[in-house]
C-alpha positions in Angstrom: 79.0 128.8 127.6 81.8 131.3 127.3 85.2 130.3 128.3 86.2 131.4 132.0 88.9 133.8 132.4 91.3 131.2 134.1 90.5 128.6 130.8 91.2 130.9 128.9 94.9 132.4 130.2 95.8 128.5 130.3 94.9 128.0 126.6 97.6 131.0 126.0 99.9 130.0 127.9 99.9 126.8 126.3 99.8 128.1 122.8 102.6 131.0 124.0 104.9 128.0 124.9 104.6 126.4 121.9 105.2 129.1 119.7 109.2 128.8 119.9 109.0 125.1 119.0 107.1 125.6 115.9 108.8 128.2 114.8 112.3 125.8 115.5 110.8 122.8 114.0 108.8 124.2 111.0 110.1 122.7 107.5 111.7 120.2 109.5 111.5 116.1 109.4 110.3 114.1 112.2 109.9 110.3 112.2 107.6 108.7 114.9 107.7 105.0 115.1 104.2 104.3 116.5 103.5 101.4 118.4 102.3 99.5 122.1 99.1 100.9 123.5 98.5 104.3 121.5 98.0 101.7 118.6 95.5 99.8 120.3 93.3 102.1 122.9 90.8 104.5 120.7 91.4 107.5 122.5 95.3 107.3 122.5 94.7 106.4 118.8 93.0 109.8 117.7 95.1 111.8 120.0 98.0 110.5 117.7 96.2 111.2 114.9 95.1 114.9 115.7 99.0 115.3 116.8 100.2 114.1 113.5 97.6 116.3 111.5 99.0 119.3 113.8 102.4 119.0 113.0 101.7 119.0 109.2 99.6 121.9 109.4 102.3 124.3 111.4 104.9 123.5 108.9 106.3 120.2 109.9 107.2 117.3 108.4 106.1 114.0 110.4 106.6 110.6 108.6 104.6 108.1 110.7 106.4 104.1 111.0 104.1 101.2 113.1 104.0 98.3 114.3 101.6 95.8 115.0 102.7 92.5 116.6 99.9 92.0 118.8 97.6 92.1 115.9 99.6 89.7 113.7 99.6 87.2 116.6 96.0 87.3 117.1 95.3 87.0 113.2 97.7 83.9 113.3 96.1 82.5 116.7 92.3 82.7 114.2 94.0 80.8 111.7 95.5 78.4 114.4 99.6 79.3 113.1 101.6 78.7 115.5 103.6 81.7 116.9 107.3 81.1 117.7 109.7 83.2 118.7 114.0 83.3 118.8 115.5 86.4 121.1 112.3 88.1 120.9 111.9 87.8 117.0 109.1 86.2 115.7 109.8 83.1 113.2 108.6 83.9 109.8 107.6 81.5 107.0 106.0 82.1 104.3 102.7 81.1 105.4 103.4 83.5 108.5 104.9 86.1 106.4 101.6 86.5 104.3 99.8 87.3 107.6 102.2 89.7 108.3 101.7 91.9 105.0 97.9 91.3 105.3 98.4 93.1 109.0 100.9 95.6 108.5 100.4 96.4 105.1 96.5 96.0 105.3 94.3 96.5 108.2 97.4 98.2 110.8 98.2 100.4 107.8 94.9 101.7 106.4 93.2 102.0 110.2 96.4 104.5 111.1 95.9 106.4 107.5 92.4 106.2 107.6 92.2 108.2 111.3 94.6 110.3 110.2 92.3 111.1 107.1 89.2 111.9 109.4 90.9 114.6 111.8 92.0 116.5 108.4 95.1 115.3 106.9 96.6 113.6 103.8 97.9 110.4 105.0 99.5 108.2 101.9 100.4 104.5 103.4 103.1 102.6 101.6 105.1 99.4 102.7 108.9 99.0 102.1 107.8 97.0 98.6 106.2 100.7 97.4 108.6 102.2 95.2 111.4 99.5 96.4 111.3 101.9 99.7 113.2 99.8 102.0 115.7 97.1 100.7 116.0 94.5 102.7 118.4 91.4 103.7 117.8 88.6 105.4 118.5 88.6 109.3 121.2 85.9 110.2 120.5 85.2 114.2 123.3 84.3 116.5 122.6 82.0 119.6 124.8 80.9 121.9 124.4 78.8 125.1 127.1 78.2 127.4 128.4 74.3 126.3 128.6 75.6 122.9 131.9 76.3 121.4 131.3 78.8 118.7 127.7 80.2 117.9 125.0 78.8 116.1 123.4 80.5 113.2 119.3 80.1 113.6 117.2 80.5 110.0 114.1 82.3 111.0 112.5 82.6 107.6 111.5 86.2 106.2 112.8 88.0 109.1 114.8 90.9 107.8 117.2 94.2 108.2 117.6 97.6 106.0 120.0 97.4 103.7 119.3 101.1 102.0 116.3 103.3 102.4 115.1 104.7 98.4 114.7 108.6 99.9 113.3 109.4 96.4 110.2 108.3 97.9 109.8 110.1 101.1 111.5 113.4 100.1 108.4 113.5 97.0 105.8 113.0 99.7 107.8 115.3 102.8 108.2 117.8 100.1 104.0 118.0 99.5 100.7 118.0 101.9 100.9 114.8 102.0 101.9 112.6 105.2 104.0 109.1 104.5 102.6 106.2 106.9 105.1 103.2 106.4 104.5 99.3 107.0 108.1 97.8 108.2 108.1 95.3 105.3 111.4 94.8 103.3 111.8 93.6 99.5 115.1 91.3 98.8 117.0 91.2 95.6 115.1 88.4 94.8 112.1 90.1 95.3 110.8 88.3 98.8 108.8 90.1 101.4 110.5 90.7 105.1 109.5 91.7 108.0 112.2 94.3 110.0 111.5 95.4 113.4 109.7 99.0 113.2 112.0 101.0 115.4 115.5 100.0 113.3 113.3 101.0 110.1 112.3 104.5 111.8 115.7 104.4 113.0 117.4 104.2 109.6 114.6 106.7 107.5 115.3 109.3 110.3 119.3 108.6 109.6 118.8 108.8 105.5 116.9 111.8 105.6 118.8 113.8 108.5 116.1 114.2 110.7 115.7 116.5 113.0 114.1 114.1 115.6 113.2 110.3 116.3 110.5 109.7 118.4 109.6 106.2 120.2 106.4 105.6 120.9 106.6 103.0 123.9 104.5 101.6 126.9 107.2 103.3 129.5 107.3 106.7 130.9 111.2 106.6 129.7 114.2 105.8 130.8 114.5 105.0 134.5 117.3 105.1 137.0 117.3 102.1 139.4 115.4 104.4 141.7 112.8 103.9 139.0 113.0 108.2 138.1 112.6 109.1 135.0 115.6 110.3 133.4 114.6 113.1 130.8 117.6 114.7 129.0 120.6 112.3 128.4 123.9 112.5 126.4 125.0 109.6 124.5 128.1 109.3 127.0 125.5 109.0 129.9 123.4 106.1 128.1 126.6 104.3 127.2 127.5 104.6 131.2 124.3 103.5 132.2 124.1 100.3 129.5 127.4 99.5 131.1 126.1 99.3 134.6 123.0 97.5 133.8 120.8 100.4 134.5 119.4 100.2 130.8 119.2 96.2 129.9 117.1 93.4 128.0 114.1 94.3 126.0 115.2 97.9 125.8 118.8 97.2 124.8 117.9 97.4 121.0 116.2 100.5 121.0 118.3 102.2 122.6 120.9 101.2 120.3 118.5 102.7 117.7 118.6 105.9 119.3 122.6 105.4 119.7 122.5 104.6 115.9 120.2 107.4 114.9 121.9 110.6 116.9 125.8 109.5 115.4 124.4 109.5 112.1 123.6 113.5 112.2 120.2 112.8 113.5 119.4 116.1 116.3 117.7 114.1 118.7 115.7 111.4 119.9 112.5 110.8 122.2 111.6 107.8 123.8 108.0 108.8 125.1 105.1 107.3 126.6 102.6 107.0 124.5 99.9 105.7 126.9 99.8 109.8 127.7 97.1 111.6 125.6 98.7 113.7 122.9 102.1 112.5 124.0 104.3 113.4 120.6 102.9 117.3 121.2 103.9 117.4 124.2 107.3 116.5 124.3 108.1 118.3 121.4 105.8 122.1 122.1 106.4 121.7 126.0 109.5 122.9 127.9 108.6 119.5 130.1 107.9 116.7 127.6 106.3 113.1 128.8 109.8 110.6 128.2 113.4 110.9 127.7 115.2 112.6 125.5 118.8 111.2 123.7 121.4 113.9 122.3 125.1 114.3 121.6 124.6 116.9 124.9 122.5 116.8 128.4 120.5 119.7 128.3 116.8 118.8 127.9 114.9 122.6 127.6 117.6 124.4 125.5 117.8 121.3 122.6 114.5 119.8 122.6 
């Protein structure tokens, strides 16, 4: 059936709009930290996919980092492992930590390359241990409680930070046809596995390599005022104003201070988008509009997106 006149001036529109963007964006670097429900729905999944696939193809350079907690809890729950968790981080043993790399550096890993693959791109996937990609130091975690007088200092096993990013790496693959999807998973000095929350490792590649955007994949339509609006274009100084007032608070607190991070280490901007919309990365960064918030050194959303 031919394509009605209306259809057809929308599709133009559309591609018209976008034109700008790719031709701002084309030979740069983009790092997506993929995560919450576009991992885990199938149609969210391959609209990822084609979006990543897209972005290669007009001249961009996206370098994909996931998650994948909910699938390394329900791997432990088969193989009765008890999950416990310290300020939201998991505890890792070793027992626990070769789930992990079986997840994230298996099945999570090889299901994202392997849907990028079929809509027609060249996905390579790599953990941090590939190359020594990420370096990695054990976490030290901080409690306090109220009666205590000075901190405590909890061991949670193989739970780690980035201590340098090998660029040598990700510039080879950035600089071919080839797309980089990376596990979050660490290698000590003494050659031990660790497991790094995915956002700080997005957060760092993007600051390493000078990227010209982060983007956050989340469950949320953005930031919100208390009203509960979307807030869409923000300077740093306004996010530091709203963590201060307790607009912005708990769970969110550390990636935002990722995004913080990211933009005063040279990185343009970052997007914290909701990836339970279809095709969500391509829209916020080929639309005037966008589907989250955007995070730069200045408030103007259209003109520096």
């Amino acid at each position: 059936m031919p394509i009605s006149r209306k259809a057809a001036m929308n599709v133009a529109q559309v591609l018209s709009e976008a034109l700008p963007y790719i031709q701002q964006f084309t030979g740069k670097t983009l790092v997506i930290k993929y995560g919450g429900n576009a991992m885990t729905e199938e149609e969210l999944k391959n609209s990822f996919a084609r979006d990543i696939v897209m972005m290669k193809l007009v001249g961009i350079n996206p370098i994909v980092v996931h998650g994948g907690g909910p699938q390394i809890g329900e791997l432990l729950n088969k193989l009765a492992i008890e999950s416990r968790f310290v300020n939201g981080m998991r505890v890792t043993d070793s027992a626990t930590m070769d789930v992990v790399e079986m997840v994230l550096g298996g099945l999570v890993n090889k299901d994202i390359v392997g849907l990028i693959n079929a809509n027609g791109g060249k996905a390579i996937g790599l953990t941090g241990k590939d190359g020594e990609l990420i370096r990695a130091k054990k976490l030290k975690v901080k409690h306090k409680s109220p009666e205590m007088q000075a901190p405590e200092i909890i061991d949670i096993g193989h739970v780690g930070e980035v201590e340098s990013i090998n660029t040598s790496v990700l510039e080879m693959l950035v600089n071919s046809d080839f797309i980089p999807v990376i596990a979050p998973i660490g290698v000590g000095e003494d050659g031990a596995s660790y497991n790094i929350n995915a956002d700080l490792v997005a957060g760092k590649i993007a600051e390493v390599l000078q990227a010209e955007k982060l983007m956050l994949l989340t469950n949320i339509a953005g930031l919100m005022d208390k009203e509960g609006n979307v807030l869409t274009g923000l300077s740093t100084a306004q996010v530091d104003a709203l963590i201060e007032d307790g607009t912005i608070h708990g769970g969110m607190l550390p990636k935002i201070g990722c995004a913080l991070d990211a933009v005063a280490a040279g990185v343009n901007s970052v997007h914290i988008i909701d990836g339970r919309v279809s095709h969500a990365t391509l829209l916020e960064i080929f639309t005037d509009e966008g589907v989250g918030t955007l995070i730069t050194n200045n408030s103007r959303h259209g003109e520096d997106q």
